[in-house]
C-alpha positions as CSV (number, residue, x, y, z in Angstrom):
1,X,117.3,86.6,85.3
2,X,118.1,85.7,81.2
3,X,115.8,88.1,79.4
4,X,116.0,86.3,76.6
5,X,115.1,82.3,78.3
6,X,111.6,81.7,77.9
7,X,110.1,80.5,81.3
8,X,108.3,77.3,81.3
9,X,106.4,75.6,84.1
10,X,105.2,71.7,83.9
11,X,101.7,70.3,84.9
12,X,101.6,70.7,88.8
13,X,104.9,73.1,89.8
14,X,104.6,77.0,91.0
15,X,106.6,79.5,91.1
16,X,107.3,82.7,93.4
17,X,106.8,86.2,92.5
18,X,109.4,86.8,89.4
19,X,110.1,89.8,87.3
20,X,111.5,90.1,83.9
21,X,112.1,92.6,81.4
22,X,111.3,92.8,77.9
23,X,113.7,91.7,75.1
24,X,114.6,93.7,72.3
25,X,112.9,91.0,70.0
26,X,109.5,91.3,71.8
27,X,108.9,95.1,71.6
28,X,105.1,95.6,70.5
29,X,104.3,92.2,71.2
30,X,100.9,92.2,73.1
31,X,101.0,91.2,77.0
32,X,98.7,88.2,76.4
33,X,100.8,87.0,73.7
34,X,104.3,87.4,75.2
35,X,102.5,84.8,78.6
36,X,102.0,82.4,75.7
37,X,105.4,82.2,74.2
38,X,107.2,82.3,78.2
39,X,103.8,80.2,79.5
40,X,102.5,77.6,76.7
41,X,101.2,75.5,79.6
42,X,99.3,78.1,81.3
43,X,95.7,78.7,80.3
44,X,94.3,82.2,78.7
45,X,91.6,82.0,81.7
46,X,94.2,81.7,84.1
47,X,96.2,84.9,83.3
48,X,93.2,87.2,82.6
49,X,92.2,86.1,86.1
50,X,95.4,87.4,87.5
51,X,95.3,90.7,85.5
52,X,92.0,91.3,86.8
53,X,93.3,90.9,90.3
54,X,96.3,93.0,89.2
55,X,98.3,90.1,89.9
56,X,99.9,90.5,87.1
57,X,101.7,93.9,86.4
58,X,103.8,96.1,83.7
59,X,106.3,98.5,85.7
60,X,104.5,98.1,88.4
61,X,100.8,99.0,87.1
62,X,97.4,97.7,86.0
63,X,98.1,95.5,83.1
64,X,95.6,94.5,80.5
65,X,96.1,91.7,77.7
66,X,96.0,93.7,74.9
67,X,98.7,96.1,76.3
68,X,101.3,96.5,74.1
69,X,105.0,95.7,75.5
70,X,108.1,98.1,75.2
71,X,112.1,97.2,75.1
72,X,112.8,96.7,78.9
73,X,109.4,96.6,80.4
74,X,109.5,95.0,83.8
75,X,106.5,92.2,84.1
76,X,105.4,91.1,87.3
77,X,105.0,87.3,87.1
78,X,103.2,86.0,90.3
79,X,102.4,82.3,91.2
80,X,100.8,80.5,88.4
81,X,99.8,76.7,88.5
82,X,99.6,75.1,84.8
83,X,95.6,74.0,83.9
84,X,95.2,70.0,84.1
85,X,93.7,70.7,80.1
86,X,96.7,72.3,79.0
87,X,99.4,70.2,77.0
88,X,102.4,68.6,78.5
89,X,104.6,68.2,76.1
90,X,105.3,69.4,72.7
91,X,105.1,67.5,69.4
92,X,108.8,66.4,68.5
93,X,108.7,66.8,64.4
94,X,110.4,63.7,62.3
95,X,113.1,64.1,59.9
96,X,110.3,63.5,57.1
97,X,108.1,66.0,58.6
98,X,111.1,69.0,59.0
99,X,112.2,68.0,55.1
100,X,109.2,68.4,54.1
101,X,107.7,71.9,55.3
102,X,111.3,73.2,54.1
103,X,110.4,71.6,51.3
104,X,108.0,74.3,51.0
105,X,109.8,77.5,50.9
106,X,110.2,79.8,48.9
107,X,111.9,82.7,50.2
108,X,113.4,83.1,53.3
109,X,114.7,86.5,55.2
110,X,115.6,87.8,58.6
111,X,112.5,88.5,59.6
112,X,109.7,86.3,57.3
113,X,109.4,83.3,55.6
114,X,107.3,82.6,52.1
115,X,106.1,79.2,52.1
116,X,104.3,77.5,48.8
117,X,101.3,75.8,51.0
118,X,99.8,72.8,49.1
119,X,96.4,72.1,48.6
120,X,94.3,69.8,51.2
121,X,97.0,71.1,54.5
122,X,94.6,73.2,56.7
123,X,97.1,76.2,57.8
124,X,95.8,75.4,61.6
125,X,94.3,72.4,63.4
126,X,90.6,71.7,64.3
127,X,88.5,68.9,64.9
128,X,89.6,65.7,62.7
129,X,92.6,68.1,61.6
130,X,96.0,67.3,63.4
131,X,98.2,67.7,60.4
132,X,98.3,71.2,59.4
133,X,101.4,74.3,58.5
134,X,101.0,75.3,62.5
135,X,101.9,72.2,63.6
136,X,104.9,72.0,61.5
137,X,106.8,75.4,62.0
138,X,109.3,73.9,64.3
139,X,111.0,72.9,61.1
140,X,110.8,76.0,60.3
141,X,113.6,77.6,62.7
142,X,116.5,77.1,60.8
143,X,119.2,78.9,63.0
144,X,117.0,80.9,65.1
145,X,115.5,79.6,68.3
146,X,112.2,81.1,68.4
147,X,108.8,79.1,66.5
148,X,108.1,80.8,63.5
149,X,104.6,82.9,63.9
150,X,101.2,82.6,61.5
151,X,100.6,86.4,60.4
152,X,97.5,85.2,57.8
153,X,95.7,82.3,56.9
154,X,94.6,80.8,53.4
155,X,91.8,77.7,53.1
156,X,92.6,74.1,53.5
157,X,91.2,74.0,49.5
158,X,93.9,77.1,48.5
159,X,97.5,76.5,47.4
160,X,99.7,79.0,47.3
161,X,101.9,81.8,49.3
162,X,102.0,81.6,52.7
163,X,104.0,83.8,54.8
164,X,105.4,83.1,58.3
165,X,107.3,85.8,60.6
166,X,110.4,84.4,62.1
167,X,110.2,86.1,65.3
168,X,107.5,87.6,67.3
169,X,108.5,90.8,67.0
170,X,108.5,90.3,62.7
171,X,104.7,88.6,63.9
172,X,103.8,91.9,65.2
173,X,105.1,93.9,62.7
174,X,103.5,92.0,59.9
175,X,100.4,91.1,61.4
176,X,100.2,95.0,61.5
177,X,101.2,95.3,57.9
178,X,98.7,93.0,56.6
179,X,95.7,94.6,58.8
180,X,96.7,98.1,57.0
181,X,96.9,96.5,53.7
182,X,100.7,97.6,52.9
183,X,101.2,93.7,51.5
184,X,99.8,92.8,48.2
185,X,98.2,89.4,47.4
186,X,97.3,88.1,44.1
187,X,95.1,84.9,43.9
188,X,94.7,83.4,39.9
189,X,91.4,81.2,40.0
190,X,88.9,79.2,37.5
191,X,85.6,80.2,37.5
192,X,82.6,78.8,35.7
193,X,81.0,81.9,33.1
194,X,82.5,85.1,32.8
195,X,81.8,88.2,34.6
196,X,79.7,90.9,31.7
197,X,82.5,93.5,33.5
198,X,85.8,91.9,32.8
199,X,87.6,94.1,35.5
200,X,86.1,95.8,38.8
201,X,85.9,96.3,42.7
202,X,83.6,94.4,44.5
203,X,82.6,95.9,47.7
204,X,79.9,93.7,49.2
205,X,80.2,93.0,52.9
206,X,79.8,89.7,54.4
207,X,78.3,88.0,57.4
208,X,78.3,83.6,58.4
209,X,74.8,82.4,58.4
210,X,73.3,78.8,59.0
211,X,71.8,76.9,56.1
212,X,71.0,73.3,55.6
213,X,74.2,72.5,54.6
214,X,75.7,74.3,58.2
215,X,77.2,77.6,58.3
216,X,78.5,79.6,55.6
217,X,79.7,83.1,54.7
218,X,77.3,85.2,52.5
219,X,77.0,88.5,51.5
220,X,74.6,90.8,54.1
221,X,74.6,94.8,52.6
222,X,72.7,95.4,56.2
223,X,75.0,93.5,58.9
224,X,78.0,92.3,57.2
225,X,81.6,93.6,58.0
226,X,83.3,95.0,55.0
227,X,84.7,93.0,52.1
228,X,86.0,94.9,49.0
229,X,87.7,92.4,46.6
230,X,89.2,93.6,43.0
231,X,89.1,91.7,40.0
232,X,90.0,90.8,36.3
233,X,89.9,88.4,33.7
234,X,93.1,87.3,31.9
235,X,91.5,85.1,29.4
236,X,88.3,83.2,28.9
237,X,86.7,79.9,27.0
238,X,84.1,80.5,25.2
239,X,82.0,83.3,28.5
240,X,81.9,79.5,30.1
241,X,85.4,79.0,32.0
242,X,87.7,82.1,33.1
243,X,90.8,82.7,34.3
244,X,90.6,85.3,36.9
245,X,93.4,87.3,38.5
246,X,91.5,88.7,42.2
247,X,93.4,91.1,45.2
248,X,91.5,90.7,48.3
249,X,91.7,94.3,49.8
250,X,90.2,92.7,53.0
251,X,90.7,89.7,54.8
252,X,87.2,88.2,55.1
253,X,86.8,84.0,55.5
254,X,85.5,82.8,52.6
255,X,85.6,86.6,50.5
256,X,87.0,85.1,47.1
257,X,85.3,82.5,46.7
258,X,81.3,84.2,47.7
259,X,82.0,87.2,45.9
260,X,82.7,84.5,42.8
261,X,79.3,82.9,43.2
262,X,77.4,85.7,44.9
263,X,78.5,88.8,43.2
264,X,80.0,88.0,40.1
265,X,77.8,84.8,39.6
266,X,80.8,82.9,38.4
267,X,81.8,80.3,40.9
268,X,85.1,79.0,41.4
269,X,85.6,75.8,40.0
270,X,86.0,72.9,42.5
271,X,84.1,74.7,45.1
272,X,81.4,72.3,46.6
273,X,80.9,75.1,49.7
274,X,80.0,77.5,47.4
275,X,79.3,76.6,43.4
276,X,77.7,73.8,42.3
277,X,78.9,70.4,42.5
278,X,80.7,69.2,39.6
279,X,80.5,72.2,37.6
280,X,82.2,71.9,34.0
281,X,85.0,68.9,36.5
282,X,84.5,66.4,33.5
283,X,88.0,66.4,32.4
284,X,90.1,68.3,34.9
285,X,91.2,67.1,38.7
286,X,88.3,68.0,41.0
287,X,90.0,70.7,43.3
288,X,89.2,74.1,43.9
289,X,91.2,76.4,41.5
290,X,92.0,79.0,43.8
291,X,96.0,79.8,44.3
292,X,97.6,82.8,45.9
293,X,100.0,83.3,42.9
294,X,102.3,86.2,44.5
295,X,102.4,88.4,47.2
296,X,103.8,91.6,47.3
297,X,105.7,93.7,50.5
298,X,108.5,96.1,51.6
299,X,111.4,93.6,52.3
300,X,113.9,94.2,55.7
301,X,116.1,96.7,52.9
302,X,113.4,98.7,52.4
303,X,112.8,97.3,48.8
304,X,109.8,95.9,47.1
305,X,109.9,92.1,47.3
306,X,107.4,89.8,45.2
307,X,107.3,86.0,45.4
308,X,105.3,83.9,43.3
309,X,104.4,80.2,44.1
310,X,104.0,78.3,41.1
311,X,101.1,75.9,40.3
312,X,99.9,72.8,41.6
313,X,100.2,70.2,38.6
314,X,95.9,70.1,38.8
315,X,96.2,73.5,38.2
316,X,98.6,73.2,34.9
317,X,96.5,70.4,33.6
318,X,93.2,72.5,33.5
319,X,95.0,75.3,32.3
320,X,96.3,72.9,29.4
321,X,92.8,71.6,29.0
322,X,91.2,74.7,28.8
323,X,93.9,76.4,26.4
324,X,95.3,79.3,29.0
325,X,98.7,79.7,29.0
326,X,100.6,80.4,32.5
327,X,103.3,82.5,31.0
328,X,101.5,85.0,29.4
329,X,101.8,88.4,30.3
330,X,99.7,89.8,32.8
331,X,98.4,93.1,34.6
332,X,99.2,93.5,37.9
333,X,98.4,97.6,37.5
334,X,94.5,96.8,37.4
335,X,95.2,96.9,41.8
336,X,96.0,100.4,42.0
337,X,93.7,101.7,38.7
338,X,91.0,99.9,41.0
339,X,92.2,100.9,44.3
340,X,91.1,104.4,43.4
341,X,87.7,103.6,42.1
């Protein structure tokens, strides 16, 4: 059998016992993860039931779906019939769609691509969400043919870098880099006030709740999971609007923008969820002024890479209004002064 040809099944055909080994490009790739790519029609239910009847093997033993894969692992593939819930066919993108994610990009390597995500497009679907960055990284191949892979997320609300990996062996690998924190993002947002410390570390772990308004993140010293966040301001109005340069240091939903409002008591402009509605919006777009301005990483030549996305035009018109200027200088070093704190 083609190592390399994914195998697909459609609604209501089986298969016999197969085996296949592992590509070169899938090495680390997790078990459960490498059925999805080969089986998109076959449910998650469906394969942990067959590795719990060890239906499913790797060189011949127990298998679990976390298991990570090696170069030329033989998997035992038994019968499998696809779920009546699972899709049938997959979205075919139109010329407009493909022009315009590419549209998008920034940078482009071997093994990643940088995207500039807009505003208001959710990076994944959900309910009442059917547009979104997943849905549109088939126009993302270029000359490979694997689907580019999400390795992080940012909010609907955020513009800024995104990053893709263009195989799911680059997915692994950077998935891995960002949970170790070897890649470097800088956000630049708007808050209302100005933080009495104009540079710090926030370390205040955080936890969703339920409140009137439905659930939200908020900060929990007692059964939160860690969130550290570093900080500083570039420039200020007056102690009542600041520019704010912020490196998440953990990848928390929601960790910007509640240890604005929570900690530093200076919520991010535009942020109904978490500020106050309408705060200081009288002349300005209402958005929420957070954008991941750069991101930082060892590139596939072992050099340090860093691309910036430029900003929304909302963005540029509140900086105009306000009297900040874009291409001042600014301090990137205040990450590893704070890093040791």
């Amino acid at each position: 059998m083609n190592e390399n040809v994914p195998l697909c099944l459609q609604k209501g055909e089986e298969m016999t016992v197969q085996f296949q080994r592992v590509s070169t490009s899938e090495n680390d790739v997790r078990l459960d993860r490498w059925f999805k790519r080969h089986f998109p029609s076959v449910s998650h239910g469906i394969i942990e039931k067959l590795l719990r009847k060890k239906n499913i093997r790797v060189n011949g033993l127990k298998a679990t779906s976390n298991q990570r894969l090696r170069t030329g692992d033989e998997i035992r593939i038994p019968p499998m019939e696809v779920s009546s819930s699972a899709p049938k066919t997959v979205k075919t993108l139109s010329k407009a769609d493909i022009q315009f994610v590419q549209s998008l990009v920034l940078y482009k390597d071997s093994e990643i691509i940088v995207l500039n995500k807009p505003a208001g497009l959710a990076v994944q679907g959900g309910t009442k969400t059917t547009r979104h960055i997943d849905g549109l990284l088939d126009g993302l191949c270029f000359d490979y043919d694997e689907r580019p892979k999400l390795v992080h997320r940012l909010d609907k609300e955020t513009s800024g870098v995104l990053m893709v990996a263009r195989t799911i062996q680059s997915a692994a690998k950077y998935t891995k880099l960002f949970k170790t924190k070897e890649i470097q993002k800088i956000y630049w947002t708007l808050v209302a006030g100005c933080p009495k410390i104009k540079e710090g570390k926030i370390d205040a772990p955080l936890m969703k709740k339920s409140s009137i308004t439905g659930e939200k993140m908020a900060v929990d010293f007692d059964q939160g999971d860690k969130a550290i966040s570093l900080y500083q301001v570039v420039d200020h109005l007056a102690n009542k609007i600041s520019w704010m340069q912020m490196a998440p240091l953990t990848g928390r939903t929601h960790q910007l923008r509640v240890h604005c409002a929570e900690v530093l008591k200076t919520p991010i402009l535009g942020d109904d969820k978490y500020g106050r509605r309408g705060t200081l919006m009288q002349n300005i777009p209402h958005q929420m002024y957070l954008h991941a301005h750069s991101i930082t990483w060892e590139n596939e030549n072992g050099k340090m890479q860093t691309i910036s996305a430029p900003l929304p035009d909302y963005f540029r018109t509140a900086f105009h209004e306000f009297g900040f200027d874009e291409k001042q200088p600014i301090d990137t070093l205040f990450i590893n002064r704070r890093k040791k704190c």
